[in-house]
C-alpha positions as CSV (number, residue, x, y, z in Angstrom):
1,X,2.6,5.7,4.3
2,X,4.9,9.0,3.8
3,X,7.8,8.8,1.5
4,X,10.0,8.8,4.3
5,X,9.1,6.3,5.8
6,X,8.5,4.0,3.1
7,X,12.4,4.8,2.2
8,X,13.3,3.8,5.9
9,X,11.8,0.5,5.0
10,X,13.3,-0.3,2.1
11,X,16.7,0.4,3.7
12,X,15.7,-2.1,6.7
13,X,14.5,-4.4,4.1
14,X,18.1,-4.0,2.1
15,X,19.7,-4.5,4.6
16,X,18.1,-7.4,6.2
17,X,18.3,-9.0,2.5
18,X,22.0,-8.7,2.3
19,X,23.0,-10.0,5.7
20,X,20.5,-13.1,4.4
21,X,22.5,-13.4,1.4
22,X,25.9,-13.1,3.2
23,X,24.8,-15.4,5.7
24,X,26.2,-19.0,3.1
25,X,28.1,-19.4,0.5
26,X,28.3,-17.2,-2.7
27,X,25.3,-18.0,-5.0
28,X,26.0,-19.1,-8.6
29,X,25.8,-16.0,-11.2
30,X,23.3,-18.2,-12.9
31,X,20.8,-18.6,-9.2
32,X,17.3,-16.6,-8.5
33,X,17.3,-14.8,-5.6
34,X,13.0,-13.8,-4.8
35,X,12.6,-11.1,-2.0
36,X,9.5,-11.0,-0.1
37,X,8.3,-9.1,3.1
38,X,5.4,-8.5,5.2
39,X,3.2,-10.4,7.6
40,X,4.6,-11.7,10.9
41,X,1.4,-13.7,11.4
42,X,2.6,-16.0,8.7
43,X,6.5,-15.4,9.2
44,X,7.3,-18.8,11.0
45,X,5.6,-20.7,8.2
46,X,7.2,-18.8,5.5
47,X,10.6,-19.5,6.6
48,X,9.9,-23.3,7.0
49,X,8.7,-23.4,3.5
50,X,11.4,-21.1,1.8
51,X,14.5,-22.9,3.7
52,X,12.9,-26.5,2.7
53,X,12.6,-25.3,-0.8
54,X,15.9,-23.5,-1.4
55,X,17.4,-27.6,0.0
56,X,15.8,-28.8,-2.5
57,X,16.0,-26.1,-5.4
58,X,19.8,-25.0,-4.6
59,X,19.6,-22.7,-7.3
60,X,16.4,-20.5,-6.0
61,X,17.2,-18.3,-3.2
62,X,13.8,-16.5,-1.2
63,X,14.6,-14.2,1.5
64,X,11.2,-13.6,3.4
65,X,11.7,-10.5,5.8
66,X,9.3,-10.4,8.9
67,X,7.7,-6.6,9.1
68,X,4.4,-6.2,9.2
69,X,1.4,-6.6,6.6
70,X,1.4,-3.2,5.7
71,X,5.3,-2.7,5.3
72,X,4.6,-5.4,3.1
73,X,2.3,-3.9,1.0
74,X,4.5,-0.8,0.6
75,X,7.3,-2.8,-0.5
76,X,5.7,-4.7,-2.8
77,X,3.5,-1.6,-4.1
78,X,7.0,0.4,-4.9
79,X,8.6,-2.4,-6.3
80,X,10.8,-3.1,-3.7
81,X,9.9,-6.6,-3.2
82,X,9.2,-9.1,-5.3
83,X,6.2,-10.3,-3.5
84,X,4.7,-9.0,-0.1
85,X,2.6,-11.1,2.5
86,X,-0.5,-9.5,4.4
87,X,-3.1,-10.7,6.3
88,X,-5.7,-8.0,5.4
89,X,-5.2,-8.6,1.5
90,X,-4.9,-5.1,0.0
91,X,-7.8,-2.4,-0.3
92,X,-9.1,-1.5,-4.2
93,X,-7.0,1.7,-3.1
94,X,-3.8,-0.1,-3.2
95,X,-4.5,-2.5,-5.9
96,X,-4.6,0.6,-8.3
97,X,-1.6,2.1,-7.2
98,X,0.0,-1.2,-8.8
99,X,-2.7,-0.7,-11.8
100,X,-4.4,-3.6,-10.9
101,X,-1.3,-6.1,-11.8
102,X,-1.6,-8.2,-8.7
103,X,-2.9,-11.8,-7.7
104,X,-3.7,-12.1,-3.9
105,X,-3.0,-15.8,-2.8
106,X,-4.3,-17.2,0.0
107,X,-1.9,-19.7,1.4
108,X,-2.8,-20.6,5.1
109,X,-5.4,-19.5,8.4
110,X,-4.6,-19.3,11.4
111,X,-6.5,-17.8,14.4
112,X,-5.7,-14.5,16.2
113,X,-5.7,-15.5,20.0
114,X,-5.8,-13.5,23.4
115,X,-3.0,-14.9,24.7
116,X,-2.3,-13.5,28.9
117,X,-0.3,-13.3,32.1
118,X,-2.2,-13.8,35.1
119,X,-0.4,-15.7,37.9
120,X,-1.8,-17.8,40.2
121,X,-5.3,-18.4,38.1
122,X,-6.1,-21.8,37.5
123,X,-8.1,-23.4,34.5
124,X,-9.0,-21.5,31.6
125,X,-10.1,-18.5,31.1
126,X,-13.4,-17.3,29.6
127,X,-14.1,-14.0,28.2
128,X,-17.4,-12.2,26.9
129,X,-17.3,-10.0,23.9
130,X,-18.3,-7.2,26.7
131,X,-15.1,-7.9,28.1
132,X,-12.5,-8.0,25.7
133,X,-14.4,-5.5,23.5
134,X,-13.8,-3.6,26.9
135,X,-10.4,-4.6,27.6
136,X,-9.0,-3.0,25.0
137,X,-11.2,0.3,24.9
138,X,-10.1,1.1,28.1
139,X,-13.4,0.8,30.4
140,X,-12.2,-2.8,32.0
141,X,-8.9,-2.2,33.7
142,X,-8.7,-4.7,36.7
143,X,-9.1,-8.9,36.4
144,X,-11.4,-9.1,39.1
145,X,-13.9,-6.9,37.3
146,X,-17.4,-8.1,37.4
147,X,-18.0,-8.8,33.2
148,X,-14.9,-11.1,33.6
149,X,-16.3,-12.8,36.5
150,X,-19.8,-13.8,35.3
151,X,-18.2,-15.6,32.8
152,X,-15.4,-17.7,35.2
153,X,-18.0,-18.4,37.7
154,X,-16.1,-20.3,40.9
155,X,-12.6,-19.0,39.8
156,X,-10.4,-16.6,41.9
157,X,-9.4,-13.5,39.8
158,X,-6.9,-11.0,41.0
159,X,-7.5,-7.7,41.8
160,X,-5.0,-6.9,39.2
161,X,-4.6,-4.2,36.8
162,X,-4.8,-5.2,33.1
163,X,-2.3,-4.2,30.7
164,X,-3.6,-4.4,27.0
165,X,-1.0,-4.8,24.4
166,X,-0.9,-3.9,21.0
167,X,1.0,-3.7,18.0
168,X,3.0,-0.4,16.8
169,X,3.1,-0.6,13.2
170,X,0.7,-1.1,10.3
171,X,-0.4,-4.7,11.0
172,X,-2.6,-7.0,9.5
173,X,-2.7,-9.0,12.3
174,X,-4.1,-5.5,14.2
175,X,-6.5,-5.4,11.3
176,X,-8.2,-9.0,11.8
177,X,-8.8,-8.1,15.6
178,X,-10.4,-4.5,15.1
179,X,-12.3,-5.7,12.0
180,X,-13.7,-8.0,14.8
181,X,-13.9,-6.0,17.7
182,X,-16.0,-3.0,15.2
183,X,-18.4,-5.9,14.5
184,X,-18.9,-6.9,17.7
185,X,-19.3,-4.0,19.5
186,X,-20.8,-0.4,18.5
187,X,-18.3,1.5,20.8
188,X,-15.2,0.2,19.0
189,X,-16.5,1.0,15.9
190,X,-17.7,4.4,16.8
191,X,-14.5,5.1,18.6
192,X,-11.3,3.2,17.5
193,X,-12.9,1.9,13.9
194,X,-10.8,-1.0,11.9
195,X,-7.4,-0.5,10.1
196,X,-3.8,-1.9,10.0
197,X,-3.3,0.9,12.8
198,X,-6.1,2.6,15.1
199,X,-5.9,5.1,18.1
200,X,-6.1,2.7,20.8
201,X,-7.8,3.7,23.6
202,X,-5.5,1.9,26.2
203,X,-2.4,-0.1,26.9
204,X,1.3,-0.7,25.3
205,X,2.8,-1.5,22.0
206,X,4.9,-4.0,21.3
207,X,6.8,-4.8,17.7
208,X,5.6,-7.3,15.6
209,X,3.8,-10.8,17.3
210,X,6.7,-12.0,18.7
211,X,7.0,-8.4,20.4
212,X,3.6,-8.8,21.9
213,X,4.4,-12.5,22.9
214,X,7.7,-11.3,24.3
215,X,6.0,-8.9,26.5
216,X,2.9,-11.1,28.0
217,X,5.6,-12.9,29.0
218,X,7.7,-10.5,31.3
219,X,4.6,-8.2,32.1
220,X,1.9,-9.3,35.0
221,X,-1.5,-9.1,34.1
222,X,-1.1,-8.2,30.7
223,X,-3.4,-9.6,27.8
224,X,-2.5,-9.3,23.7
225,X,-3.5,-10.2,20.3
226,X,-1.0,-12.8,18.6
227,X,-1.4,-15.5,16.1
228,X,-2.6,-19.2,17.8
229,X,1.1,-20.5,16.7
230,X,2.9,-17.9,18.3
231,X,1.1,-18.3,21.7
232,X,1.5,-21.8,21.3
233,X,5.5,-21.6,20.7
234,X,5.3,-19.2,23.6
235,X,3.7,-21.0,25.9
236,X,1.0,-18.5,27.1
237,X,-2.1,-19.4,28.4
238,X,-5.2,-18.7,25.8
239,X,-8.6,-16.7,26.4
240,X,-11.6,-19.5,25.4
241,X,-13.8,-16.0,23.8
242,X,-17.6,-16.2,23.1
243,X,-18.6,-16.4,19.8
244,X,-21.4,-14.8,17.9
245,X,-23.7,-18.0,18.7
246,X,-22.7,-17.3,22.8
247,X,-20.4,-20.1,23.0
248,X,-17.1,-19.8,24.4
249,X,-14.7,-21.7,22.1
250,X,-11.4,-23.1,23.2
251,X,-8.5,-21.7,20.0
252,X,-7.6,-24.3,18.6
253,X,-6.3,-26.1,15.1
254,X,-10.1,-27.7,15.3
255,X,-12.3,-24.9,16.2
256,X,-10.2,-22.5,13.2
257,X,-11.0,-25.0,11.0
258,X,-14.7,-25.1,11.7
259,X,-14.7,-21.3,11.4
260,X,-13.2,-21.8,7.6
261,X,-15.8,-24.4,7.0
262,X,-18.8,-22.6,8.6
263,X,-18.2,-19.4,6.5
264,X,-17.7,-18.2,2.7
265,X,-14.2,-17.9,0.8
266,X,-13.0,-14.6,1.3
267,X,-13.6,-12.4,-2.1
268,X,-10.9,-10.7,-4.4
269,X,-9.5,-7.7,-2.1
270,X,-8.8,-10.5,0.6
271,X,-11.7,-9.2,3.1
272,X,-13.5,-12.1,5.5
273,X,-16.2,-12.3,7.5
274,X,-15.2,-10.3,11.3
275,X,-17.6,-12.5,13.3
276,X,-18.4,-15.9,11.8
277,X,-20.9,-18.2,12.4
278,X,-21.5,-21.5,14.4
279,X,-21.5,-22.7,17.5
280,X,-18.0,-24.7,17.5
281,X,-16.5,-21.7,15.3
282,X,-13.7,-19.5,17.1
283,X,-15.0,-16.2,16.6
284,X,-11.1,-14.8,15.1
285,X,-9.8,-16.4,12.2
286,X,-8.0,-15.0,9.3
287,X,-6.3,-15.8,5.8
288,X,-3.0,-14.8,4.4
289,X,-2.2,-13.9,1.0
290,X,0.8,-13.6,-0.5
291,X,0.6,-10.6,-3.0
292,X,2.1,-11.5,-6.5
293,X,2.4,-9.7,-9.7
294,X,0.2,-11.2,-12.5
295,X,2.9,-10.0,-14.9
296,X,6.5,-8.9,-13.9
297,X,8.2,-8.2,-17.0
298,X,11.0,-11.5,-16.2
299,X,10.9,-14.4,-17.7
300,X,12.9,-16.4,-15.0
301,X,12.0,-14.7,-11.8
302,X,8.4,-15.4,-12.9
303,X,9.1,-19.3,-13.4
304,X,11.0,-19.8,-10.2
305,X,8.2,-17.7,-8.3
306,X,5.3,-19.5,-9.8
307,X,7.1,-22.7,-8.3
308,X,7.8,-21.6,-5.0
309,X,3.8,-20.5,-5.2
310,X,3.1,-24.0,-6.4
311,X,5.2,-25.6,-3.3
312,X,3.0,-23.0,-0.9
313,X,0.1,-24.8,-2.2
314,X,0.9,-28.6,-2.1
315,X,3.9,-29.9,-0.5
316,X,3.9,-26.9,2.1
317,X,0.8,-27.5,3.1
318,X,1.8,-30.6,5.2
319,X,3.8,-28.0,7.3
320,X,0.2,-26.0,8.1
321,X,-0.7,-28.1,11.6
322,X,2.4,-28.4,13.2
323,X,3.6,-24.5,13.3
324,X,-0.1,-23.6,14.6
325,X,-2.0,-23.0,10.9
326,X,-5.1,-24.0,9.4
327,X,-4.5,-25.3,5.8
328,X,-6.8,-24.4,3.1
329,X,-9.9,-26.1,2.4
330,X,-9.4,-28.3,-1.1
331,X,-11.1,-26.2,-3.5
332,X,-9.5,-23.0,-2.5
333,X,-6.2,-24.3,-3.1
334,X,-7.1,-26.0,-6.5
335,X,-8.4,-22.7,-7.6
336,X,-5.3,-21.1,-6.4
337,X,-3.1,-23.3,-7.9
338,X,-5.0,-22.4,-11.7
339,X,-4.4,-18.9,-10.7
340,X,-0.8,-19.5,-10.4
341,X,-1.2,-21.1,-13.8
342,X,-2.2,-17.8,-15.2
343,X,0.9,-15.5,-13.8
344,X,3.2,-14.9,-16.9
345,X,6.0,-12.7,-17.0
């Protein structure tokens, strides 16, 4: 990202920190104040988790500012925040720049749904990979085109146009879905490719998952990418999309968590498999990791972090289901929880 605009961050990020800060009473001189940024796929269920902790811990302060996975990484990388959040993990690129002092931490899952607004259709609707491969390139513009009727056999589709939405800044959320869409289909990844941003072919942007929610809300015939919790909070209606076994799965708490189940952890840079297998698995499901510093040079930062991390893990778990995310499977999180073990300051 270009110095300028990295700088513009960190002045949005300031600032959003100091209203946070001015927003109670005066901390004690002796109080740890943690600043973290990035993902908005995981922002509801960071805010839960750092407002419970700070009741309990009055003396730790984390302010968590929703901007995007790769604002995030930036941050973090310039040592403007103390941790960053991304749902992409961070590219052996971007681990050097921070010479390779980081810990990526899964915390949660969650699925990325095609959440839409189409009035007046009933039930639920289905969608091919053709279709919402072609949705978003551009070559399907109107609901009542043939490759999304063959899948909603019986069911009266508008002759409306579509209106693809998408995200405007680096995303990681925008990375899980193109990863995706390049595995599923060869024109997407000859043409678009995968990233935190890509040229799309078609459609709007909107700011942020709650930006895209926002918008299929107000906009007619529109269809966008958001996490299953925001679409849920939202109260859109969810695409059922086929899956690499031809099944079209409902998104859902159940069919994330057979994805998770049905495939391998994800490795060190945070990478996962873009089209799982299994017949019950939703075919979009990604991790998010909080990015950490394996050593930070403070003694007492470091200690109050490697608690918060510790709550993440355990008690903040229980808060996973009801926000719309997956927790993680058992032996990921007891292997997280040693790596925790091994930050030091």
């Amino acid at each position: 990202m270009p110095c300028r605009a990295i700088c513009l961050l960190f002045v949005a990020f300031s600032l959003a920190v100091a209203s946070c800060s001015r927003s109670g009473s005066k901390a004690a001189n002796d109080s740890v104040r943690i600043q973290g940024a990035g993902s908005t796929f995981v922002a509801p269920l960071c805010q839960k988790w750092f407002a419970d902790y700070h009741a309990a811990h009055p003396d730790v302060r984390v302010t968590y500012v929703s901007m995007g996975s790769g604002a995030g990484i930036d941050l973090f990388t310039e040592g403007n925040a103390d941790f960053g959040a991304s749902d992409a993990g961070m590219t052996g690129e971007q681990i050097d720049k921070v010479g390779g002092n980081v810990e990526l931490l899964p915390v949660t899952a969650a699925s990325v749904v095609l959440a839409y607004n189409l009035p007046g259709f009933p039930g639920n609707l289905k969608l091919s990979r053709d279709a919402y491969a072609g949705i978003f390139l551009g070559t399907i513009t109107s609901w009542d085109d043939p490759k999304i009727a063959e899948s909603n056999q019986g069911a009266s589709l508008p002759k409306l146009k579509i209106s693809p939405i998408h995200r405007q800044a680096a995303s990681g959320t925008t990375f899980v879905f193109t990863q995706h869409l390049s595995a599923i289909s060869d024109a997407w990844k000859r043409g678009p490719g995968k990233g935190m941003t890509v040229a799309w072919p078609a459609g709007t942007s909107a700011a942020g998952n709650d930006g895209i929610a926002a918008l299929i809300q107000k906009e007619p015939g529109s269809i966008g990418y958001v996490t299953y919790g925001h679409a849920e909070r939202g109260k859109l209606p969810m695409a059922w999309l086929q899956n690499k076994a031809g099944e079209y799965v409902q998104p859902s708490l159940g069919s994330g968590l057979a994805t998770l189940n049905s495939a391998p952890p994800p490795g060190n840079l945070g990478g996962w498999v873009p089209d799982p297998e299994g017949k019950d698995s939703y075919p979009i499901v990604s991790y998010t990791w909080l990015l950490v510093h394996k050593h930070d040079g403070n003694s007492r930062t470091t200690a109050a972090l490697k608690d918060v991390l510790k709550y993440c893990l355990t008690d903040g778990q229980n808060d996973c289901m009801a926000l719309g995310y997956i927790p993680l499977p058992e032996k990921m999180r007891q292997a997280k929880l040693r790596a925790v073990d091994e930050i030091a300051p």
